[in-house]
C-alpha positions in Angstrom: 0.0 0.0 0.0 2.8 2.3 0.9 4.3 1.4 -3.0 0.6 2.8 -4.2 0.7 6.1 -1.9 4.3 6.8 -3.1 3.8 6.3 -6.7 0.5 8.6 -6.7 1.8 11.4 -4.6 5.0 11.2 -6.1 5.1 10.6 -9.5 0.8 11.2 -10.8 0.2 13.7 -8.8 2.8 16.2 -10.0 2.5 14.7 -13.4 -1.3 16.0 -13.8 -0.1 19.5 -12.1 2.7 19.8 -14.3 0.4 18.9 -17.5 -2.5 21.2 -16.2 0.6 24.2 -16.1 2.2 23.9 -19.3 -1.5 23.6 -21.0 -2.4 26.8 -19.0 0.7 29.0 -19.7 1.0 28.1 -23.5 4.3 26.7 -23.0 5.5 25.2 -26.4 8.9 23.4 -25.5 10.6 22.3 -22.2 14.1 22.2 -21.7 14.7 19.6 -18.7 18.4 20.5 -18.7 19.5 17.5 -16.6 19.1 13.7 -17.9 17.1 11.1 -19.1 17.2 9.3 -15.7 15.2 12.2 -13.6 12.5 14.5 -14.0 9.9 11.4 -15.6 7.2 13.7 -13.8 8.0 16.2 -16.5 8.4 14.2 -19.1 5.2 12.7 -18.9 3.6 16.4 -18.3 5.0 17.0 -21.8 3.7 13.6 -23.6 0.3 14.6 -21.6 -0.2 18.3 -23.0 1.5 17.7 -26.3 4.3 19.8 -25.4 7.8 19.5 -27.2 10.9 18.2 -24.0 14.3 18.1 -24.5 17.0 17.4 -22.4 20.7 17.2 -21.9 22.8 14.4 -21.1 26.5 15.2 -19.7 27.6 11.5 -18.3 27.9 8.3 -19.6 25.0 6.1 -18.0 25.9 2.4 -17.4 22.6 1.4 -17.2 19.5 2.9 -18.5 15.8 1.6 -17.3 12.4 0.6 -19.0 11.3 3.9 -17.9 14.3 5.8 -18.5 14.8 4.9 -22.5 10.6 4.8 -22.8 10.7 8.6 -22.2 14.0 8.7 -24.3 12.0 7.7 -27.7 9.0 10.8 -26.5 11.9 13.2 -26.4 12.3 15.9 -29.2 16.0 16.1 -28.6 18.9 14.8 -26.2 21.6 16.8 -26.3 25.0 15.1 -25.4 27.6 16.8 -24.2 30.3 14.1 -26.8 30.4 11.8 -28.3 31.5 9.2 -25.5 28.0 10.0 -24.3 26.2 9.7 -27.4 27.8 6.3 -28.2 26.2 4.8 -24.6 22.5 6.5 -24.9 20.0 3.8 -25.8 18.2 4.5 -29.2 21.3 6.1 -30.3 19.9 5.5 -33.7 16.9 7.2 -33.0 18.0 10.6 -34.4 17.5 12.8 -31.1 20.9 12.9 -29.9 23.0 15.6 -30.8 26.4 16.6 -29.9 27.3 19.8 -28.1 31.2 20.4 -28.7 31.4 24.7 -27.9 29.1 27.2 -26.4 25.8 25.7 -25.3 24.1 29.2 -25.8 25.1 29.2 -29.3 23.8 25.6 -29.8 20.3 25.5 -28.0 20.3 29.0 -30.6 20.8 26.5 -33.5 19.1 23.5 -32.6 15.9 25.4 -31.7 16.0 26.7 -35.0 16.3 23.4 -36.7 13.1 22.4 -34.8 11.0 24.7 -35.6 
């Protein structure tokens, strides 16, 4: 029961909030800025309300869950910090990973461009 309470107030419960605020503020893209392995909350937020997510990856995982490469495939971009990292994401060949070698500025600048 404890498993149940956790899971709702944890991970539902702030999903639906999350998915009620991006469909009330208009929000058209989130940028998680962290990792395919947290902020699942989020990411389910942006499957929920149709919003675009993208994130950024700047380790190399060893292991990657059901969950963790399930939101991977929902993502509109992963940016990887090389190409060590890019190599170990799951679904490299995908086409969501991109490399960030320089300024990240200059690159979210470019990438946002390219989708949209």
């Amino acid at each position: 029961l404890q498993k149940v309470f956790n899971i709702v107030t944890r991970f539902v419960l702030p999903t639906i909030r999350h998915a009620f605020y991006l469909r009330r503020r208009g929000i058209d893209l989130i940028d998680l800025n962290n990792s395919i392995t947290r902020n699942h909350e989020w990411m389910m937020a942006s499957v929920l309300a149709g919003v675009d997510c993208i994130t950024h990856e700047a380790g190399i995982g060893l292991h990657y869950s059901r969950i963790d490469r399930f939101f991977h495939r929902r993502m509109r971009a992963v940016i990887c910090c090389s190409h060590a990292i890019a190599a170990n994401m799951p679904g490299s060949d995908l086409g969501l990973l991109h490399i960030l070698m320089g300024n990240l500025d200059q690159f979210l600048a470019a990438l946002l461009v390219q989708l949209w």
